[in-house]
PDB file of N, CA, C and O in Angstrom:
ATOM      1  N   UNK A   1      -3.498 -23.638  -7.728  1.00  0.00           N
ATOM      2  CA  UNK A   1      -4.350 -22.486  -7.504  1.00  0.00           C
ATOM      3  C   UNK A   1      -4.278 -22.107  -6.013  1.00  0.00           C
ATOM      4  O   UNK A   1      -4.394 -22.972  -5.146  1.00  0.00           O
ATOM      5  N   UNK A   2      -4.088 -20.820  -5.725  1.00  0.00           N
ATOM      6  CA  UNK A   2      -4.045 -20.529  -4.852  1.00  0.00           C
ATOM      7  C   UNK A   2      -5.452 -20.256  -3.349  1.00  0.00           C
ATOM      8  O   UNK A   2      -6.564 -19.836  -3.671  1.00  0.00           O
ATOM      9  N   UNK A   3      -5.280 -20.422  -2.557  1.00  0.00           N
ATOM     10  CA  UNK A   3      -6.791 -20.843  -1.817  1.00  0.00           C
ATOM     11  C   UNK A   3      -7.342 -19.521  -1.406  1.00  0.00           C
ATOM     12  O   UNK A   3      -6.750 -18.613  -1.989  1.00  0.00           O
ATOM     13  N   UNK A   4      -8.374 -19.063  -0.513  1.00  0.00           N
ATOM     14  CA  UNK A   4      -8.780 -17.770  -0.661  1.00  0.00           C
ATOM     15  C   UNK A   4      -8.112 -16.945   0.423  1.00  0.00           C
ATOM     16  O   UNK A   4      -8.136 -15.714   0.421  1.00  0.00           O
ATOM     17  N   UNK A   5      -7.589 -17.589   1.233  1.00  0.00           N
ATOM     18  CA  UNK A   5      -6.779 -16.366   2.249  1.00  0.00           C
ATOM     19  C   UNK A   5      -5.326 -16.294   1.453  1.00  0.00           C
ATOM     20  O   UNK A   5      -4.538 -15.378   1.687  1.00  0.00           O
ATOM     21  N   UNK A   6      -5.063 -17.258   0.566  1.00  0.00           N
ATOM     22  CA  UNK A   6      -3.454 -17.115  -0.194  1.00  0.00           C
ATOM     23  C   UNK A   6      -3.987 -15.801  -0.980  1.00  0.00           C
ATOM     24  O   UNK A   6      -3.188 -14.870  -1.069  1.00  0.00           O
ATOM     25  N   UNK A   7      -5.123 -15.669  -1.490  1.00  0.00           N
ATOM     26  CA  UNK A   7      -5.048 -14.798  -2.468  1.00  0.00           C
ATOM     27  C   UNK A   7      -4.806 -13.461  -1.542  1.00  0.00           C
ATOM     28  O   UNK A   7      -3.810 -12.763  -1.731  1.00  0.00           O
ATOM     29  N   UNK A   8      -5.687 -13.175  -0.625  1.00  0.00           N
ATOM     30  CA  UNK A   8      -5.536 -11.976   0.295  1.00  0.00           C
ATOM     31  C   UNK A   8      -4.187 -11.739   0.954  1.00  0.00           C
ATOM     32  O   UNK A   8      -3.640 -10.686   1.284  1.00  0.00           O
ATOM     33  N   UNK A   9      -3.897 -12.690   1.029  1.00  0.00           N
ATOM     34  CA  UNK A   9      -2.064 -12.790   1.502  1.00  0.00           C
ATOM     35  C   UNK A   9      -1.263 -11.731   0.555  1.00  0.00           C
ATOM     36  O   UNK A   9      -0.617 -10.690   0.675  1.00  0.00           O
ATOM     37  N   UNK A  10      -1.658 -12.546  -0.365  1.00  0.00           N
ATOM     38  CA  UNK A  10      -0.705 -11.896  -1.802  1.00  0.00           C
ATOM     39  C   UNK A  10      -1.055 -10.556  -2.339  1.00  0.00           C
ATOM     40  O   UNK A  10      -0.187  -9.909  -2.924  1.00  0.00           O
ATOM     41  N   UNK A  11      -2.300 -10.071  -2.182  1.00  0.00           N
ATOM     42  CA  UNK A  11      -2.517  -8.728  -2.594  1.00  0.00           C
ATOM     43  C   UNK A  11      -2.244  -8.086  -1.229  1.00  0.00           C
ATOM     44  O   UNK A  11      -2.053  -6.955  -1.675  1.00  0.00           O
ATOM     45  N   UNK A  12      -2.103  -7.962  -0.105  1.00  0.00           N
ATOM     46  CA  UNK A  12      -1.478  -7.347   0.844  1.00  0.00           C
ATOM     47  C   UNK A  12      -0.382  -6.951   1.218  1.00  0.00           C
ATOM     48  O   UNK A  12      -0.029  -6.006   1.924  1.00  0.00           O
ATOM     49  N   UNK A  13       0.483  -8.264   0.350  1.00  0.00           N
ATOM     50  CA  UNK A  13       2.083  -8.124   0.400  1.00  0.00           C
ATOM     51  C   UNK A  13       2.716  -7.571  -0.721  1.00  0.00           C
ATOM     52  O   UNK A  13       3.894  -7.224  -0.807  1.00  0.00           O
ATOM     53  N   UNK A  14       1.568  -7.503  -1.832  1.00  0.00           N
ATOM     54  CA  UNK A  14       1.823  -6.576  -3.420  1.00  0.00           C
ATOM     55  C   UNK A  14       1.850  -5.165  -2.823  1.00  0.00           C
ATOM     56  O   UNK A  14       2.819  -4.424  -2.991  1.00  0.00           O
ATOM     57  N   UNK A  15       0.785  -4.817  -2.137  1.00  0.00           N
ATOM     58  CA  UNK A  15       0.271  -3.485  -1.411  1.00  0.00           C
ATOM     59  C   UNK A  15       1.856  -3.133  -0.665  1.00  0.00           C
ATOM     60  O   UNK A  15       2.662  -2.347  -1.164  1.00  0.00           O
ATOM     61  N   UNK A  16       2.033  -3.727   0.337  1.00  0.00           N
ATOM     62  CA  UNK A  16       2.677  -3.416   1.726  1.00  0.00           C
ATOM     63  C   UNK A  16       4.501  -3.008   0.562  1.00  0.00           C
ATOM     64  O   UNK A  16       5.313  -2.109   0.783  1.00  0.00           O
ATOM     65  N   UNK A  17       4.526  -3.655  -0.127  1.00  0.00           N
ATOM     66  CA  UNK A  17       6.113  -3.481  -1.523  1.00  0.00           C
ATOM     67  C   UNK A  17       5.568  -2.739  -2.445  1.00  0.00           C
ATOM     68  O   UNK A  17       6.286  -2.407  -3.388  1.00  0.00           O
ATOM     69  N   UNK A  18       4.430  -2.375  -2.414  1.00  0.00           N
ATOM     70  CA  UNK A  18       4.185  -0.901  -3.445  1.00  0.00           C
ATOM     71  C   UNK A  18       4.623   0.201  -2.252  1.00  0.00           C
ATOM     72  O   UNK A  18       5.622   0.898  -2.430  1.00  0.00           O
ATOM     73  N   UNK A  19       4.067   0.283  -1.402  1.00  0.00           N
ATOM     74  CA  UNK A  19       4.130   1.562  -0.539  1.00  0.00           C
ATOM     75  C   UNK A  19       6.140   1.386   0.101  1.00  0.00           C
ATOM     76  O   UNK A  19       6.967   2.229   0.449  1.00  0.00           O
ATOM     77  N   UNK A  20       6.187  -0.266  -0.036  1.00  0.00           N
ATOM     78  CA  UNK A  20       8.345   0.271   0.578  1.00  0.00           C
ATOM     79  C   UNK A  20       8.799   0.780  -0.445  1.00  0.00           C
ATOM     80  O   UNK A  20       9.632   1.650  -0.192  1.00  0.00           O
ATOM     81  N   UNK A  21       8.513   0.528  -2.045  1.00  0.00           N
ATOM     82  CA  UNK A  21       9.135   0.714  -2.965  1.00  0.00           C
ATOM     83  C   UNK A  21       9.162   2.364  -3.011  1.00  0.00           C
ATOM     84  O   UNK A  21      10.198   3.029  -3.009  1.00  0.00           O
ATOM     85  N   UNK A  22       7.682   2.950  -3.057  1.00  0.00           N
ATOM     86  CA  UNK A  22       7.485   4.375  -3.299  1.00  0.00           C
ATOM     87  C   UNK A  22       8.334   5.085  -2.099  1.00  0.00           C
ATOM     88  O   UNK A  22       9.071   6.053  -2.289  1.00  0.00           O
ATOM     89  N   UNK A  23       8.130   4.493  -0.900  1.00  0.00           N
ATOM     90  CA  UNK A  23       9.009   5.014   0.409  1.00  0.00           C
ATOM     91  C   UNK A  23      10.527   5.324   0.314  1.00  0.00           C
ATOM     92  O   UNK A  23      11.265   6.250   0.651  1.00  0.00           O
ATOM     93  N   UNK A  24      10.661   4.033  -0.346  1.00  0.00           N
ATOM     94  CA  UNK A  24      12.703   4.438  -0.725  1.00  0.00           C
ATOM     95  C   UNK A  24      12.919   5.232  -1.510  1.00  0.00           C
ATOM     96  O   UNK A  24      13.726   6.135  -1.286  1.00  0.00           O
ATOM     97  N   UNK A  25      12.315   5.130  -2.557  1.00  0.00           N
ATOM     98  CA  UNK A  25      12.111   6.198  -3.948  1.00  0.00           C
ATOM     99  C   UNK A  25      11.827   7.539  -3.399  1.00  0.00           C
ATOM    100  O   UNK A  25      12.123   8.405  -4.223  1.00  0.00           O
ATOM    101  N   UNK A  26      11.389   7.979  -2.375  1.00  0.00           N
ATOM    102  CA  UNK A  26      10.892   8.938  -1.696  1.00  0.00           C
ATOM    103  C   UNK A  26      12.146  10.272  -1.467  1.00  0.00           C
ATOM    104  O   UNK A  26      12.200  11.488  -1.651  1.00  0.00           O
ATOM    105  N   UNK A  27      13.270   8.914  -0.832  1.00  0.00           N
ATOM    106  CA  UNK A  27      14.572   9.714  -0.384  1.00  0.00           C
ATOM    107  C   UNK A  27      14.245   9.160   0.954  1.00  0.00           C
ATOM    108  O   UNK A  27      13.378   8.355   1.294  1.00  0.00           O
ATOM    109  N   UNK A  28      15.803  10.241   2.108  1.00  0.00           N
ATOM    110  CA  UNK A  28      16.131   9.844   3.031  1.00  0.00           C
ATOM    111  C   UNK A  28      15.366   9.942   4.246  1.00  0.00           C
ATOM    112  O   UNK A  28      14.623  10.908   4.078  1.00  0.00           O
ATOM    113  N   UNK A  29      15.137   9.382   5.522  1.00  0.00           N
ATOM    114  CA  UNK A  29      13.939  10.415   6.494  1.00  0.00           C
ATOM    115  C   UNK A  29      14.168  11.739   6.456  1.00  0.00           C
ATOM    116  O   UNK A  29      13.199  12.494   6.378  1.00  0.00           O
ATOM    117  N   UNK A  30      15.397  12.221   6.501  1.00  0.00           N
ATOM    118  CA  UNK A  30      15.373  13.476   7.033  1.00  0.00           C
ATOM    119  C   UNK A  30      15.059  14.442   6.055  1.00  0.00           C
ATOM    120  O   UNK A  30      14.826  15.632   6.265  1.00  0.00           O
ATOM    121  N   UNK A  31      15.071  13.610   4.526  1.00  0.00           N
ATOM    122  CA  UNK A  31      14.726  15.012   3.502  1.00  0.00           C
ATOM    123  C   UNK A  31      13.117  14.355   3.565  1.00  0.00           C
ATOM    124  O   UNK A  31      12.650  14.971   2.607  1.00  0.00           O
ATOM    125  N   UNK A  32      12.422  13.836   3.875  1.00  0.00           N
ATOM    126  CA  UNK A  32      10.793  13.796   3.984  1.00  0.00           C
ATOM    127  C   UNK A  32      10.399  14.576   5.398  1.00  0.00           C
ATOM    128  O   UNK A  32       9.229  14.912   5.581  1.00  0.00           O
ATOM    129  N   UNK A  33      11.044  14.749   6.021  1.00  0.00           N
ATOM    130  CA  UNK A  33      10.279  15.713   7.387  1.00  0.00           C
ATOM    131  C   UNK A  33      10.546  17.161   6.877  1.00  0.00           C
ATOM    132  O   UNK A  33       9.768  18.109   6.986  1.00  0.00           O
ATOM    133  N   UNK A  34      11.920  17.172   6.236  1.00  0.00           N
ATOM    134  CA  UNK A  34      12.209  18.518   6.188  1.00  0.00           C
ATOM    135  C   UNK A  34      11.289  19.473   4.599  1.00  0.00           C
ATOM    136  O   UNK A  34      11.238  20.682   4.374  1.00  0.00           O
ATOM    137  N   UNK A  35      10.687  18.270   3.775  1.00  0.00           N
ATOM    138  CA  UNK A  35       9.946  18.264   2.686  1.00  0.00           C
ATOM    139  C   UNK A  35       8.359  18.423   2.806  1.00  0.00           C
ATOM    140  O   UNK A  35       7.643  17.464   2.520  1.00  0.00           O
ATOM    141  N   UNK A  36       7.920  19.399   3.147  1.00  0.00           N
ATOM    142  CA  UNK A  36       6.223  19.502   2.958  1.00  0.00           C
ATOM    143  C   UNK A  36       5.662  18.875   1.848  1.00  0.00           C
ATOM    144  O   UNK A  36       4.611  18.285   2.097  1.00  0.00           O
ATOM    145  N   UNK A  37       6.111  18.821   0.525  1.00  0.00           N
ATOM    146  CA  UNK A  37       4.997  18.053  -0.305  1.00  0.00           C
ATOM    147  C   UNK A  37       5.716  16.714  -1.054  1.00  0.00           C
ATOM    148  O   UNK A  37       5.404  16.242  -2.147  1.00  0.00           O
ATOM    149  N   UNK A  38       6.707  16.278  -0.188  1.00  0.00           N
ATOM    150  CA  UNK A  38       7.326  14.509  -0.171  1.00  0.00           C
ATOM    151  C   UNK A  38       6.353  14.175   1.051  1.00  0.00           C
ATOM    152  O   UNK A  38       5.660  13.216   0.709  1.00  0.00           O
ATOM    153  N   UNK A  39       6.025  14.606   2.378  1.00  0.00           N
ATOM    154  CA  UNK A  39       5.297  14.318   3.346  1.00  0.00           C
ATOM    155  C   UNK A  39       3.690  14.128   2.891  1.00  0.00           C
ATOM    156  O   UNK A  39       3.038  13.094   3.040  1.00  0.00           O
ATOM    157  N   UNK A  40       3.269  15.246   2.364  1.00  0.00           N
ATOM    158  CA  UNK A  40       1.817  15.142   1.452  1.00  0.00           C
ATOM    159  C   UNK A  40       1.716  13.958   0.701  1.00  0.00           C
ATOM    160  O   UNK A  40       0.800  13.137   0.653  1.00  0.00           O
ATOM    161  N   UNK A  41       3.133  14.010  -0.059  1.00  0.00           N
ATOM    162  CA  UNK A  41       2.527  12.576  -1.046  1.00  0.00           C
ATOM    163  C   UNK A  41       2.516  11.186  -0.595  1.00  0.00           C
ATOM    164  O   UNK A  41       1.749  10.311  -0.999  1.00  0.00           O
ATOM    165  N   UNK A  42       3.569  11.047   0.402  1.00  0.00           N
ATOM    166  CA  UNK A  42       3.470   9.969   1.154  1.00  0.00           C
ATOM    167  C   UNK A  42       1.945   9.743   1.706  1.00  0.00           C
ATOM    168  O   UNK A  42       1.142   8.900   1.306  1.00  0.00           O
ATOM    169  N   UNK A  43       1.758  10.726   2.737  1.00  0.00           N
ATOM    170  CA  UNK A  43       0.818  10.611   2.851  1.00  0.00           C
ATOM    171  C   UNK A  43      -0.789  10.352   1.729  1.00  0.00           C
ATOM    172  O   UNK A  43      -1.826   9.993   2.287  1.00  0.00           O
ATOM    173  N   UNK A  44      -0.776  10.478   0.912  1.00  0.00           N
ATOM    174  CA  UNK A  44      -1.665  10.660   0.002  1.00  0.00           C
ATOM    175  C   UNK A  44      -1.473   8.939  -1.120  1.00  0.00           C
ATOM    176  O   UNK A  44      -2.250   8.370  -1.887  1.00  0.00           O
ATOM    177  N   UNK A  45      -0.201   8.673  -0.711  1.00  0.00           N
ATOM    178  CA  UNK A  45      -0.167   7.206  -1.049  1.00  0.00           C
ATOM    179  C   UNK A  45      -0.776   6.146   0.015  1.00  0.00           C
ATOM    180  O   UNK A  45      -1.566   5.239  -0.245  1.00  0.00           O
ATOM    181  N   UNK A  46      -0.252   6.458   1.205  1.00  0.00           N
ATOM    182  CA  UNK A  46      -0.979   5.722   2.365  1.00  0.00           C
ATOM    183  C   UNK A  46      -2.261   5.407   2.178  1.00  0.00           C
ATOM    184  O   UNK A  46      -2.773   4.287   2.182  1.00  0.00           O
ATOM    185  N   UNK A  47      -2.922   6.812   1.957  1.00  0.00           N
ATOM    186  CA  UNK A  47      -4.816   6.352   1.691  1.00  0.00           C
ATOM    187  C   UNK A  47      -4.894   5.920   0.496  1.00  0.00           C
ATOM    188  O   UNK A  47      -5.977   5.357   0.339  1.00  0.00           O
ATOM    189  N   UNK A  48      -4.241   5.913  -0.454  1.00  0.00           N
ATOM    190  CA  UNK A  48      -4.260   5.283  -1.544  1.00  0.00           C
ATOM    191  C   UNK A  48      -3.975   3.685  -1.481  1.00  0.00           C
ATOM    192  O   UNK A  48      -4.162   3.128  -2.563  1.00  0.00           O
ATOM    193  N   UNK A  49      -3.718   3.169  -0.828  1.00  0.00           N
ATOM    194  CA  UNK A  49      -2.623   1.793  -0.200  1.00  0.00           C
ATOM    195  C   UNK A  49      -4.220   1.390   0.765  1.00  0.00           C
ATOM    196  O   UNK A  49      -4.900   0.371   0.644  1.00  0.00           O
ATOM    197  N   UNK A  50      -4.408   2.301   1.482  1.00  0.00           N
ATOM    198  CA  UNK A  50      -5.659   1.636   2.547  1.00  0.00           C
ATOM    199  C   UNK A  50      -7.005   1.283   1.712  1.00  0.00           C
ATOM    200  O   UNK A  50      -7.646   0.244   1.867  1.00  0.00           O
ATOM    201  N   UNK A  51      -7.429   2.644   0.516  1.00  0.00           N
ATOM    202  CA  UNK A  51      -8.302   2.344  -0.027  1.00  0.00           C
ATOM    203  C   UNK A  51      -8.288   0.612  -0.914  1.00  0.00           C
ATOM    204  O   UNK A  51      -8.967  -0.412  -0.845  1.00  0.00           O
ATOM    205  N   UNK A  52      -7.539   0.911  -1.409  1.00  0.00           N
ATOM    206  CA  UNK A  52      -7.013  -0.398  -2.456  1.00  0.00           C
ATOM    207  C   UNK A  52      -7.223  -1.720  -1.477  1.00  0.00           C
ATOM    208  O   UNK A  52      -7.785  -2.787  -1.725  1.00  0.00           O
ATOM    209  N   UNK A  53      -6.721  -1.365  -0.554  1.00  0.00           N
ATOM    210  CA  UNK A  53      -7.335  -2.867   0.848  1.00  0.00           C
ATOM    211  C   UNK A  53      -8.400  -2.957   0.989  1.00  0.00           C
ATOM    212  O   UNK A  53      -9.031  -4.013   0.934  1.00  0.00           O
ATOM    213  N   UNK A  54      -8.802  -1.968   1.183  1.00  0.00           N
ATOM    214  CA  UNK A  54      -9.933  -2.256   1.530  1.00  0.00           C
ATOM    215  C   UNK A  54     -11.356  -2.947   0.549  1.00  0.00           C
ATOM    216  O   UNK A  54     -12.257  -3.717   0.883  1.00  0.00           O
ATOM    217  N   UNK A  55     -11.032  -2.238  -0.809  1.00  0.00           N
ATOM    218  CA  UNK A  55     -11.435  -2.648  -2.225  1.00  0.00           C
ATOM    219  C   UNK A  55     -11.441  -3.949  -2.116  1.00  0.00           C
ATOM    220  O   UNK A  55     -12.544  -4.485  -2.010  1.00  0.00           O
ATOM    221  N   UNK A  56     -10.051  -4.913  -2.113  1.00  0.00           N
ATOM    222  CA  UNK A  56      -9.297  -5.759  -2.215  1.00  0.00           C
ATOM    223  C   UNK A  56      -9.987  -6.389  -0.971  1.00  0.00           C
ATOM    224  O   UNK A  56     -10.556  -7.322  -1.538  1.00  0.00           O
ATOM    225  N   UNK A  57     -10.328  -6.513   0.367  1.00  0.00           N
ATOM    226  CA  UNK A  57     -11.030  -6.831   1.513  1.00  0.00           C
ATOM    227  C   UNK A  57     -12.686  -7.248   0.875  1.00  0.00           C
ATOM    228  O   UNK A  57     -13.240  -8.289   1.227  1.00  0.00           O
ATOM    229  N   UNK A  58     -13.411  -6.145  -0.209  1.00  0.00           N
ATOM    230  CA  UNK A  58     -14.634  -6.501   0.171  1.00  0.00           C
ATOM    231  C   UNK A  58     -14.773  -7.254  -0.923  1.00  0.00           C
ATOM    232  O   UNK A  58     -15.582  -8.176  -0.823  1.00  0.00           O
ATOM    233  N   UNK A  59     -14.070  -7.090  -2.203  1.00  0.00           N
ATOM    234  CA  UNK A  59     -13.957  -8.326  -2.974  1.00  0.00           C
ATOM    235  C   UNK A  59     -13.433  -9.700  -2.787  1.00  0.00           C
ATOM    236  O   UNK A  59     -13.511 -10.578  -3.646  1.00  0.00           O
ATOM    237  N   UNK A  60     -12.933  -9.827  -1.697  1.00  0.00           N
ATOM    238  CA  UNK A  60     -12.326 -11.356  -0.958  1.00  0.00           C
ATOM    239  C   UNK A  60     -13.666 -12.064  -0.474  1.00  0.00           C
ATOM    240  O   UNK A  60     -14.105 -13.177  -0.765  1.00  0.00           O
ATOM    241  N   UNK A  61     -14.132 -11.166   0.276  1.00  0.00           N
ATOM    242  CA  UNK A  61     -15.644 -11.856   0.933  1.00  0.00           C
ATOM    243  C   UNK A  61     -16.519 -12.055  -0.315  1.00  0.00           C
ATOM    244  O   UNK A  61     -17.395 -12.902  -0.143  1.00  0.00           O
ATOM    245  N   UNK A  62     -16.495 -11.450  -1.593  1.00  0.00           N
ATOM    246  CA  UNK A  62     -17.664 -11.859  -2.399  1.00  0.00           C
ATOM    247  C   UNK A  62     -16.626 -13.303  -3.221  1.00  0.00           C
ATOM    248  O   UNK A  62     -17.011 -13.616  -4.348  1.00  0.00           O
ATOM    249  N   UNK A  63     -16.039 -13.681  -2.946  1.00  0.00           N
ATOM    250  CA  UNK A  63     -15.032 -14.423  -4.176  1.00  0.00           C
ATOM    251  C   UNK A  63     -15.693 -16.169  -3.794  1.00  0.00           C
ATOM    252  O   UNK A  63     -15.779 -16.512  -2.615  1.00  0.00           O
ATOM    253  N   UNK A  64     -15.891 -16.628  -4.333  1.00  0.00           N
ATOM    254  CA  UNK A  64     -16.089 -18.231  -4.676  1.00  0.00           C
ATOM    255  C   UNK A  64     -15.371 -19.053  -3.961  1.00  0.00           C
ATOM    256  O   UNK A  64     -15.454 -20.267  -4.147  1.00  0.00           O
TER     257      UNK A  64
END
């Protein structure tokens, strides 16, 4: 069983390879600058990625 900062480890590093995965999937830099709504969604995954931490943050402190 994993101990309580392993667990926070591991949902951070699930997080941090959701957002490279969606990033590559995205395409190249230069077609995301030159892309207004590949830039939006990135962006709009980011706070999606922070919220989820943060979720993931205040349920660590209540955990056993």
């Amino acid at each position: 069983m994993l101990e309580k900062t392993g667990i926070l480890f591991v949902i951070l590093v699930l997080l941090l390879l959701f957002y490279l995965v969606i990033r590559l999937g995205a395409g190249k830099k230069r077609d995301i600058s030159k892309s207004h709504e590949i830039s939006n969604y990135l962006s709009g995954v980011r706070i999606l990625i922070i919220i989820l931490a943060i979720v993931a943050l205040i349920l660590w402190f209540f955990l056993n």
